[in-house]
C-alpha positions as a Markdown table, in Angstrom:
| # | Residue | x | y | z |
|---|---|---|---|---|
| 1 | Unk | 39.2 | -58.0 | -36.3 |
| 2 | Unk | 40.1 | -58.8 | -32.5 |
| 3 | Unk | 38.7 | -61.7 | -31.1 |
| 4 | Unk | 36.0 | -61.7 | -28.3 |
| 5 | Unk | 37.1 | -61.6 | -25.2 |
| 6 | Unk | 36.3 | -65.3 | -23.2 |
| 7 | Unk | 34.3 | -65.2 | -19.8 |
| 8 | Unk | 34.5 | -68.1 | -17.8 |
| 9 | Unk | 31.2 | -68.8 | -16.8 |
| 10 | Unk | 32.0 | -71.7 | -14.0 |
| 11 | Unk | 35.1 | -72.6 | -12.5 |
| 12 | Unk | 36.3 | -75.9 | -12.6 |
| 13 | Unk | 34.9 | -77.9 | -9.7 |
| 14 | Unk | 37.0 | -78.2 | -6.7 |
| 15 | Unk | 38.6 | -82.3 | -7.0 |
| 16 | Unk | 38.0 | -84.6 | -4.6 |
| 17 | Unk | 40.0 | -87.6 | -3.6 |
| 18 | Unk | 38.5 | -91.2 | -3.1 |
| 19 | Unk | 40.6 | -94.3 | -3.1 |
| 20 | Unk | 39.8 | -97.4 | -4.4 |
| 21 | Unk | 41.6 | -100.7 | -3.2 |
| 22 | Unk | 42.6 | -103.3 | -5.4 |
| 23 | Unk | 39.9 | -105.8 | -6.3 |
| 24 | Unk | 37.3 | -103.7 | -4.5 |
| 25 | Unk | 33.8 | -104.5 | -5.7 |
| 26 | Unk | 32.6 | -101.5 | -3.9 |
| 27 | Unk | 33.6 | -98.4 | -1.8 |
| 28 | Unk | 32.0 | -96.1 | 0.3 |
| 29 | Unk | 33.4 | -92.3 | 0.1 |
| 30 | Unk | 32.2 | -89.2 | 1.5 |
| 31 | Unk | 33.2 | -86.0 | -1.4 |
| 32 | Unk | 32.3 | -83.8 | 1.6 |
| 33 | Unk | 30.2 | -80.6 | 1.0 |
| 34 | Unk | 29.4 | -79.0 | -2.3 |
| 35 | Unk | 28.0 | -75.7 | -2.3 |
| 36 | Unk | 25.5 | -75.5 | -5.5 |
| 37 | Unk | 26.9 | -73.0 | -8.4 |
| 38 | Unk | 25.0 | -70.4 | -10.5 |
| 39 | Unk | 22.3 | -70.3 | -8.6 |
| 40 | Unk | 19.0 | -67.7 | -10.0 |
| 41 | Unk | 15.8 | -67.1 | -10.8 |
| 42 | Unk | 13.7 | -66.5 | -13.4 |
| 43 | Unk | 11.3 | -63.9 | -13.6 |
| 44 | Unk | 8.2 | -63.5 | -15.7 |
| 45 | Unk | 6.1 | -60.5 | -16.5 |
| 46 | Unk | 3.0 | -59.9 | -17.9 |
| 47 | Unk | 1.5 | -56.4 | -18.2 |
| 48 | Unk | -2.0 | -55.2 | -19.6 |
| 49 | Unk | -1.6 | -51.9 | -21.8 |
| 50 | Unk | -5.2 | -50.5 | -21.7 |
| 51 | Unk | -7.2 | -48.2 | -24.4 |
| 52 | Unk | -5.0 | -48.8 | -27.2 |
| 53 | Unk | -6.0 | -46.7 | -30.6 |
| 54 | Unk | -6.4 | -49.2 | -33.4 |
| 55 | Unk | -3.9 | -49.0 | -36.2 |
| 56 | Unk | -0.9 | -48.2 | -34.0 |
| 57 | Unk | 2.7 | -49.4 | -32.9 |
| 58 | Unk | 3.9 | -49.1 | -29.6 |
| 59 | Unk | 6.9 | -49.0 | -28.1 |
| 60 | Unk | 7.3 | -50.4 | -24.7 |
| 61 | Unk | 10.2 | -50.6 | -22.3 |
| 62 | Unk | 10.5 | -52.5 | -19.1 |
| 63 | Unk | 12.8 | -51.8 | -16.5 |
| 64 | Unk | 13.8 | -53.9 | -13.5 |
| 65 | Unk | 15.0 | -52.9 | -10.2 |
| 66 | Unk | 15.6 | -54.7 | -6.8 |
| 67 | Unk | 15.0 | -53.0 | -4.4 |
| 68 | Unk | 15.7 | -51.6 | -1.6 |
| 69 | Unk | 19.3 | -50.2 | -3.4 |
| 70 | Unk | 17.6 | -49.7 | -6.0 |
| 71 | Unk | 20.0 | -52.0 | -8.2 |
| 72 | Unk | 19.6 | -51.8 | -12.0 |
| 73 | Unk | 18.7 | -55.5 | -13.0 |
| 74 | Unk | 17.9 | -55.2 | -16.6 |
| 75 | Unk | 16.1 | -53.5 | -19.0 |
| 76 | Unk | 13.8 | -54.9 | -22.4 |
| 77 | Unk | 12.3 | -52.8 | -25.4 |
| 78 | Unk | 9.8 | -54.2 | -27.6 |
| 79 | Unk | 7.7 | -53.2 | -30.4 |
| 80 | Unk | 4.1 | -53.8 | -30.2 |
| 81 | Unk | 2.1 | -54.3 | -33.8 |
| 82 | Unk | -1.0 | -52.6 | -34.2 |
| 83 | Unk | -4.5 | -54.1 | -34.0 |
| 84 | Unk | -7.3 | -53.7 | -36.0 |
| 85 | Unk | -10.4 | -53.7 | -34.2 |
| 86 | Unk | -12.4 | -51.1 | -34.8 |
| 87 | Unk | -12.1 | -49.2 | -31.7 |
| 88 | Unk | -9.6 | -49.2 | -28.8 |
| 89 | Unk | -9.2 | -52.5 | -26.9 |
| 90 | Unk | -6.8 | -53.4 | -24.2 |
| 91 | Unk | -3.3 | -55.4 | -25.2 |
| 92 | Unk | -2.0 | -58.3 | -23.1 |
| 93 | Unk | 1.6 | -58.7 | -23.6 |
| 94 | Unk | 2.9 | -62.0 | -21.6 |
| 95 | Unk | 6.7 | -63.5 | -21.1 |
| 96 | Unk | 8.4 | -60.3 | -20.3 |
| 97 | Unk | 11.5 | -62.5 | -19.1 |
| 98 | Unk | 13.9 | -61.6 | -16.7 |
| 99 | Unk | 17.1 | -63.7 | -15.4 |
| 100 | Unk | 18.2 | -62.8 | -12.0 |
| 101 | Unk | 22.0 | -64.5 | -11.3 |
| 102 | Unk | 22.4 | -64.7 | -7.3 |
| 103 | Unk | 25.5 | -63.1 | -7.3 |
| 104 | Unk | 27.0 | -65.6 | -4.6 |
| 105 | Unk | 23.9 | -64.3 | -2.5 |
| 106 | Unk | 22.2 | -67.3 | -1.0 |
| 107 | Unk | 18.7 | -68.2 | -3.0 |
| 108 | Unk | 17.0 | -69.1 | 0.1 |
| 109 | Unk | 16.5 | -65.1 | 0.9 |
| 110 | Unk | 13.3 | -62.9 | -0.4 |
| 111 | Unk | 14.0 | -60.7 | -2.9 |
| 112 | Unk | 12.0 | -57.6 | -3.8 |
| 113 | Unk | 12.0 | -55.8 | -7.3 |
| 114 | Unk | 9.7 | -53.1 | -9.2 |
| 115 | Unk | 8.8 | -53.3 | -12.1 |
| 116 | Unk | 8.9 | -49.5 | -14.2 |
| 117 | Unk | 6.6 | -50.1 | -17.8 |
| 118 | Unk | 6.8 | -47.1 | -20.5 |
| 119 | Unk | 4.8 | -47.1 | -23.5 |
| 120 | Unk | 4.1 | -44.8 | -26.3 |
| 121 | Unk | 2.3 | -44.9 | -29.7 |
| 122 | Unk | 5.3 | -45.2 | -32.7 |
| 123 | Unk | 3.0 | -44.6 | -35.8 |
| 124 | Unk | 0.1 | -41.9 | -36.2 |
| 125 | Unk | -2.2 | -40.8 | -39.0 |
| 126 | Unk | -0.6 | -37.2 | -38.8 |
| 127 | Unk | 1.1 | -35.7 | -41.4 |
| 128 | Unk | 2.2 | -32.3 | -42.7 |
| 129 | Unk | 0.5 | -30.8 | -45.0 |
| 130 | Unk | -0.9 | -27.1 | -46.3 |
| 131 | Unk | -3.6 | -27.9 | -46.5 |
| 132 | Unk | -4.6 | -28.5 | -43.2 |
| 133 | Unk | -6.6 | -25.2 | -42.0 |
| 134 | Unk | -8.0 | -24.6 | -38.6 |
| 135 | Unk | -12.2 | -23.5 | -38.5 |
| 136 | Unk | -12.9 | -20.8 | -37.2 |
């Protein structure tokens, strides 16, 4: 088995000289300007999925896109477990998390995504059978 492949995450940081004299009890040195590395954001979704049928999974998918190139910035699937009220009641699902890397962009702009939720039941009460006859 091949080994993973290693991504640097950070480079090292640039060095900076400062010279100390002998028998100095203190120094004052300017390291000059340091631009601030892996900058982001974090973003946090919550979405409301309404009427749901008791008794039922759902899948839901997320997809996030900045906009206005329409850029592809992630995408997260989950399973929802059924409830069991009695009849169908609205689902909260909270801490949809997204991480959003600057990309060398500066973090003092605006950014503007969308948001695209899909959702569908995963179990039913259906099942095949003969016996199953349609009145007439």
């Amino acid at each position: 088995m091949e080994c993973d492949l290693p991504v640097i995450a950070e480079p090292c940081p640039e060095k900076r000289d400062v010279f100390v004299p002998a028998c100095g009890d203190f120094v004052c040195a300017d390291a000059g300007g340091i631009q601030l590395q892996s900058q982001g954001r974090i973003l946090q979704l919550s979405v409301t999925l309404t009427n749901v049928c008791p008794n039922r999974d759902i899948a839901m998918a997320v997809i996030l896109t900045e906009k206005p190139e329409n850029i592809n910035r992630g995408m997260k699937v989950f399973k929802i477990p059924a409830h069991n009220s009695q009849k169908c009641r609205n689902i909260l699902v909270k801490n949809i998390i997204f991480i959003l890397p600057e990309d060398g962009l500066d973090i003092c702009r605006s950014r503007n995504f969308s948001a695209q939720v899909l959702a569908h039941y995963t179990s039913t009460d259906y099942f095949c059978s003969s016996e199953c006859t349609v009145p007439m």
